[in-house]
N, C-alpha and C positions, 0 to 999 in steps of 0.2 A: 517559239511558243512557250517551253518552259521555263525560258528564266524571267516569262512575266512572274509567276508564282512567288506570294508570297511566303517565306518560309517562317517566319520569324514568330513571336507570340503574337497572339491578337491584342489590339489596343481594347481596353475598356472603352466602354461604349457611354457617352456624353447623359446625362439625364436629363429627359427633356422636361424641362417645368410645367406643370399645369398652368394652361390657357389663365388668363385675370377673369375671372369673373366682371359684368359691367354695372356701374350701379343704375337703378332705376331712373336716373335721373339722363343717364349715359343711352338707356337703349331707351327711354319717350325720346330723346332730342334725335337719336337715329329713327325710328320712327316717325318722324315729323318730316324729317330731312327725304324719306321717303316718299312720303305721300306728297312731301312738297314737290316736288321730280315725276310724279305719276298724275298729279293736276297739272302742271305743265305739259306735261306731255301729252294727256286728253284736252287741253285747250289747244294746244296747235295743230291737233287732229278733227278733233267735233267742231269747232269754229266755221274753218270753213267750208263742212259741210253741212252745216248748219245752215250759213248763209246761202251758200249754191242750192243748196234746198228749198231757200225759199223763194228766192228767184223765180227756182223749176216751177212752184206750187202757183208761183201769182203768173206767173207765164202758162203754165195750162188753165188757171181758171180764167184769163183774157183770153184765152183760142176759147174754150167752153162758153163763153159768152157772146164772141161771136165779133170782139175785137182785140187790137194792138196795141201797145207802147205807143207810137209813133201817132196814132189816132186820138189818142187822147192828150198827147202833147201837143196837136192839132189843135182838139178842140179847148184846152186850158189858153194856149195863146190867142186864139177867136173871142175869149170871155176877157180874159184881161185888157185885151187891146181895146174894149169898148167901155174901160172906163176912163 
């Protein structure tokens, strides 16, 4: 264990340089680059539930009305076949 110990003088310690500053032009295009990546991201998420949404919406107002999909592709093929 002791002769991990360093004994010798300490090395002078490296100066770290201040960070670059970015210019205006630098943090609008990361800004962009951001919200381009965060609309992305809400469109592969609200899309489709968007769509499943409205699905659910036109599917209960057919039961609330007191019909089906299936019924009404019924009766569209009955009207067209009679032209």
């Amino acid at each position: 264990m002791t002769t991990d110990l360093h004994e010798g003088p300490l090395e002078v310690a490296t100066e770290i340089a201040a960070p670059v500053r970015r210019t205006w032009r630098e943090q609008r295009e990361r800004r962009r680059r951001r919200r381009i990546w965060m609309e992305e991201l809400l469109g592969w998420i609200l899309v489709p539930v968007i769509v499943v949404g409205c699905y659910w919406a036109v599917e209960g107002v057919m039961i609330a009305l007191g019909t089906s999909p299936t019924a009404i592709l019924n009766g569209l093929n009955q009207v067209t076949s009679g032209f």
